[in-house]
Every structure is written in structure tokens, then in C-alpha cells.
C-alpha positions, -999 to +999 in steps of 0.1 A: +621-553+545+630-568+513+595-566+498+600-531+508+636-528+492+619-548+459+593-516+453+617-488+462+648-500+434+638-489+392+642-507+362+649-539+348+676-555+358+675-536+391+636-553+395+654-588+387+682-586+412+659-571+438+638-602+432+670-626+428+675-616+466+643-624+476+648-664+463+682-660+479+662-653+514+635-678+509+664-705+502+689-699+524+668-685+554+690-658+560+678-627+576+666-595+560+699-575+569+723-601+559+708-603+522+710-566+523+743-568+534+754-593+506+737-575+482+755-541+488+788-563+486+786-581+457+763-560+434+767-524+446+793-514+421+774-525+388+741-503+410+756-474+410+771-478+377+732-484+359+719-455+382+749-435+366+738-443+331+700-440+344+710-406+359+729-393+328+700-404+305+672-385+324+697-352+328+697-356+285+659-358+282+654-331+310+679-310+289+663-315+256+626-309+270+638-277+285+656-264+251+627-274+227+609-247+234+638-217+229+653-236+201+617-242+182+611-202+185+647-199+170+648-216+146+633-196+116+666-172+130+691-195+125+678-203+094+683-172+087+718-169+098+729-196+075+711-183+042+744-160+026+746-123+015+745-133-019+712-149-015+691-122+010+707-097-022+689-117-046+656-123-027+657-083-026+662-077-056+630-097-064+637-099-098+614-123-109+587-106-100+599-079-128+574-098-148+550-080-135+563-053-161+576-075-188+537-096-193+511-059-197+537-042-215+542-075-242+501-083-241+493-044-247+521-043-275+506-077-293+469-063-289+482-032-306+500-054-334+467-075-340+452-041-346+474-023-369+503-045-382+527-023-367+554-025-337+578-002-327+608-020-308+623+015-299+588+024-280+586-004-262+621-005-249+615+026-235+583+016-218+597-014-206+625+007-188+603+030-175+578+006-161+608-014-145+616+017-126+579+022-115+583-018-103+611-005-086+595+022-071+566-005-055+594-028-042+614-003-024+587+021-007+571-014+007+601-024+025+602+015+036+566+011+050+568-021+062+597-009+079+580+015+092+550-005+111+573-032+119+558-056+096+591-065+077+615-061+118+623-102+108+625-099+071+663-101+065+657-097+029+641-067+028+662-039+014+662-016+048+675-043+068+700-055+048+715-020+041+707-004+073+691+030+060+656+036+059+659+072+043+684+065+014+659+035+004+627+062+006+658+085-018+660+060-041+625+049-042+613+083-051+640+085-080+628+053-096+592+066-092+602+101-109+624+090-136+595+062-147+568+087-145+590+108-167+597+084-196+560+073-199+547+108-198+577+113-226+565+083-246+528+097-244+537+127-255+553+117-284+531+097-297+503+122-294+481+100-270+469+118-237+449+091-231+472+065-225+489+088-194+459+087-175+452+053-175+489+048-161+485+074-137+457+054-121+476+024-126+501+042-102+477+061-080+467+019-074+500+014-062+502+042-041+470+039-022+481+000-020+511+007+007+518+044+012+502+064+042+480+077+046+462+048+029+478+019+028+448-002+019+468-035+017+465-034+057+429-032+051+429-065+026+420-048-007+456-052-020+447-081-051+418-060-063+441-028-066+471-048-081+443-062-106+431-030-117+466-015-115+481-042-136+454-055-160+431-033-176+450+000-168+485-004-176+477-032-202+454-012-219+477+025-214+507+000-235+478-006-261+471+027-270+506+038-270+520+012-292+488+017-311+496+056-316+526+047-338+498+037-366+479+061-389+449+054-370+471+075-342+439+066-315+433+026-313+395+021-300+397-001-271+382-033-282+372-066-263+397-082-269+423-055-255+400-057-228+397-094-219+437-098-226+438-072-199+413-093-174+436-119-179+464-102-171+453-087-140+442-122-129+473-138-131+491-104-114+472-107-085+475-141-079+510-138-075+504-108-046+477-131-024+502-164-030+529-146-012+511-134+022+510-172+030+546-170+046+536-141+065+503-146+086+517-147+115+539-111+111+511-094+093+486-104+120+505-085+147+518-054+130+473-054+119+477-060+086+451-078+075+457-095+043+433-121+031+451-148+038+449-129+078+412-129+080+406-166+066+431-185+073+455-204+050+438-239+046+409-214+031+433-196+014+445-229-011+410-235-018+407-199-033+438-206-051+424-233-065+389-217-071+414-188-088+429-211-111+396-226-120+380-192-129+410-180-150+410-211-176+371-204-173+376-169-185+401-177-211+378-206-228+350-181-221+369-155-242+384-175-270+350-192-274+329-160-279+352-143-297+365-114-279+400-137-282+416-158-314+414-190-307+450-188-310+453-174-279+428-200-266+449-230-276+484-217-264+469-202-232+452-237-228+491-253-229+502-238-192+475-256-176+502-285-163+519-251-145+480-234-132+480-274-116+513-278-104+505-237-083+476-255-070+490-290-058+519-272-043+499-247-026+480-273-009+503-294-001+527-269+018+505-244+029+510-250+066+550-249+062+563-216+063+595-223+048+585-243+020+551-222+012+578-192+003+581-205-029+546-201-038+546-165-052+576-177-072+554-209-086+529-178-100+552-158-112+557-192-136+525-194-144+520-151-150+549-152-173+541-185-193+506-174-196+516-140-208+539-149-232+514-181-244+489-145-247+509-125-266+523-152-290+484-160-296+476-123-307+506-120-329+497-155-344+462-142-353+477-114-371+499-133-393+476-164-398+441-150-394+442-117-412+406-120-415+397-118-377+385-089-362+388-072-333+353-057-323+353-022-306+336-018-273+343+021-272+346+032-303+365+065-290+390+061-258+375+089-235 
């Protein structure tokens, strides 16, 4: 019975007092139930005081185990709950991603200036406050649609969740929209230059066919080629030939290097759309919107980031070696390669964490704007300090 009693007790120091009793009945030849007996006597109290502490700890592990589960699925919420008012406002407003407007509008207007010498600060205000309403536009009808399919029902940031009304969103949305279209179409007609309004009407037909149903061709993963067309060769190009319309010449021919600015551009612009699906696999996989990043995965999706980043510093040496770019542009371009590395590194580095990744699309944005102002700065620096380079035309007449 005490070999017995040995096996059934747990633990250390309950092991070495069960075997302490069995030298006690070896050396003083007492019977089974009397070493039971003195055992219960003199050591019961500190038993049931370890099995307390033994108890207690189990109950704490059992607890845990059972909590891990409910607490792992909430915690992106409670995250959520602790990120302030002031912030989710911010992250709606999205305001760094107003570059977007800022980079074709500044690239199109230093094209124009390599051109003709000329720049008209009053046109391109006006352009930039009209494309900033059509950026508007974007941002607000995709939290309506995403609304809509359910795709933003977590997203505290978007706009319809954080003001609690789907239809004055859609209102505003549709204002932006109208008053942009109207002060480009103004600005084209002004300056005389037909042309330019059709290119920017296909840049926004892009962004309309992107999100808005019947469509909606982002679901459908063809969201970075439309944003590249929308936001490189149209709308830099439609910012070309009205800046260009304030010259003599009144119609610029479109000229390669208007044209491989604009690639450029539209590179970088659609980086900064396929960086920010990494956060949101998981929510776009079940609403079926199939985003790149959906269909391969986002370990795939950093090597394409990286194989992006390769191809655009290919394309810009590519460029500014042939010609179609000063090598102005080259060199300065060629300076933001530390920020193309750092999207990269990070990219891989924190693709799998959903909370860090976030900051991903904002790492692009870095790299959109430098490289867009390092663009810019080249073509006006050609101008000044290369008055012999020449742009070559690739159509000699726009349409």
C-alpha cells in the first residue's frame, strides 16, 4: 500500500515525502496504516497547502488556454479601440496619398517647361485643385462601394464608418467628382486644347471602371494596370498639353520624353495601389475581391515588389541613356534609390504582419513623391542648363 500511495501522489516534493515514508517503513517496521496514519498527521497541512498552489496554477493555465483563442481573434479590435478619433480622421483623410495628384500634374507641367520655356503658376493651381477633387472623388466612392460589398465592415477608418452615413458620403463624392470635372474642362477650354480633356476623361473613366458597379474591375485584379494608365500616360500627358497650350505653339507634340516621364509616373502610382492590399488579404478574400496580392499570396507579392523596383530604375537608366530623358533627370532620379531599397527591405521583412505591413503603401508614397519631384527638378534643370537638348516628337500632331 505504500508503493501504491508512492505512484498515486504528483510532484516533487510530494514524490520525496511519499518516498521519505517508505525509508520510515523499511526502518522502523511499522505497518502500512500506521505510516499512513503519521503521514496524514504530521504532513497533511503543508499537502493540501502545495495541492492548493498546484490547483490554483492549473485553473490559471486552463484559463489562459481557453481565452487564447477569443482574445487572438480580438485582438486587431481592441487595437482598434485604443487608436483615437483624431487618428481614424487622419487615416481617412488619406492625405498623403494626395500625391497622387501633386507628382502627374508637377511632371506634365516640367515636360511642358522643357518644351516651351513657359509656366503658368495660375493654370496649374487651378489644375491642381481640380485634380485633388477628382482624388477626392476616388477615395470617397471606394469607401461607398466597399461599404457596400462589405469589404471595408472592419475598416474603422473608412469614411462611412466613422460618420455613419453611406448616402451623404455617395453626396459628397459626386460633388467632388462634378466640381473637378468642371474646372479641367474650364482649363481646357481656355487654353484652346480639346485634346487634353479627353485624355483626362479616360484617365477618369479608369477610375470609374476601377471601383464603381457595374464594373468594378479591381474585384477582378486589374486595378494597378488601370491606376497606371489612369495616372501615368493620361493624366500626365493631359497636364502636358495644357500647360503647353499657354505657348505660341498653342498644340505641344507629344514627345518621348513626355511619354517615358509618364511611364514613370504610372509606375510608381501603381505601386503604391498593389503595396496597400497587403493588409487586407484576408477581408478582400471573403467579400471575392480578388486583388493580386489575393490570388498569389503575399510572400509572392514582396518579390514582385522587388522585381517592381528593379524594372523601374531599369526604365529610368533605360530612358536617360537613350535619350528620350536628360540625363538630369537620370542622375537625380538615380538619388531615391536608398528609399526604392528601404520599400523593398521593409516589404519583406513585414509582409506577414498585418499591423506593421500597413505602413507599406505609406513607404511608396515616399518613394512616388521623391521620385516625382527628383523627375520634375531634372526636366526643369535641362531647360536651364541644357538649352541645347531636344525633345524628339513621337506624334508629331496630338490626335
Amino acid at each position: 500500500m505504500s508503493s501504491s500511495f508512492c505512484n498515486l501522489t504528483q510532484g516533487p516534493a510530494l514524490q520525496f515525502q511519499s518516498c521519505f515514508i517508505k525509508r520510515n517503513c523499511v526502518n522502523s517496521k511499522r505497518s502500512c496504516c500506521n505510516v499512513e496514519g503519521e503521514f496524514y498527521g504530521r504532513y497533511r497541512s503543508q499537502l493540501l497547502v502545495k495541492r492548493r498552489h498546484w490547483l490554483r496554477h492549473v485553473l490559471c493555465t486552463v484559463k489562459a488556454d481557453l481565452s487564447f483563442s477569443s482574445s487572438e481573434e480580438e485582438t486587431g479590435s481592441e487595437v482598434e479601440e485604443k487608436i483615437p478619433k483624431g487618428v481614424l480622421i487622419w487615416r481617412a483623410i488619406k492625405l498623403p496619398i494626395y500625391s497622387v495628384a501633386l507628382v502627374p500634374l508637377t511632371v506634365g507641367s516640367a515636360a511642358a517647361y522643357l518644351q516651351t520655356g513657359l509656366f503658368s503658376s495660375r493654370c496649374y493651381l487651378i489644375l491642381l485643385a481640380s485634380s485633388v477633387l477628382i482624388i477626392t472623388w476616388l477615395n470617397l466612392s471606394n469607401d461607398v462601394y466597399d461599404f457596400d460589398t462589405g469589404a471595408d465592415k472592419n475598416k474603422r477608418e473608412s469614411v462611412v464608418n466613422l460618420f455613419g452615413s453611406r448616402t451623404g458620403t455617395f453626396v459628397a463624392a459626386c460633388f467632388c467628382l462634378a466640381l473637378g470635372f468642371v474646372g479641367l474642362t474650364l482649363s481646357a477650354m481656355k487654353a484652346g486644347n480639346i485634346q487634353s480633356i479627353l485624355f483626362l476623361t479616360c484617365a477618369i473613366i479608369c477610375g470609374y471602371i476601377y471601383q464603381c458597379p457595374p464594373f468594378r474591375l479591381s474585384y477582378q485584379g486589374l486595378g494597378e494596370p488601370l491606376c497606371f494608365a489612369a495616372f501615368g500616360p493620361f493624366a500626365t500627358t493631359a497636364f502636358y498639353l495644357l500647360q503647353g497650350s499657354e505657348s505660341v505653339m498653342n498644340h505641344l507634340p507629344l514627345t518621348g520624353t513626355v511619354l517615358s516621364a509618364s511611364v514613370l509616373v504610372g509606375f510608381t502610382t501603381a505601386l503604391i495601389l498593389f503595396c496597400s492590399h497587403f493588409h487586407q488579404v484576408e477581408g478582400d478574400l471573403e467579400v471575392g475581391k480578388f486583388s493580386p496580392l489575393v490570388r498569389l499570396g503575399t510572400s509572392k507579392g514582396a518579390q514582385i515588389v522587388k522585381v517592381a523596383i528593379t524594372m523601374l530604375y531599369a526604365f529610368l537608366a533605360l530612358f536617360g541613356l537613350s535619350g528620350l530623358l536628360p540625363l538630369s533627370c537620370f542622375f537625380l532620379c538615380a538619388l531615391t534609390l536608398p528609399m526604392g531599397s528601404l520599400v523593398v527591405r521593409f516589404v519583406q521583412d513585414n509582409h506577414m504582419d498585418k499591423q506593421k505591413i500597413f505602413m507599406a503603401k505609406y513607404f511608396c508614397v515616399r518613394l512616388h513623391a521623391l521620385f516625382g519631384v527628383a523627375l520634375a527638378s531634372g526636366l526643369v534643370m535641362a531647360r536651364i542648363f541644357d538649352p541645347a537638348y531636344v525633345t524628339r516628337p513621337t506624334f508629331p500632331k496630338v490626335l
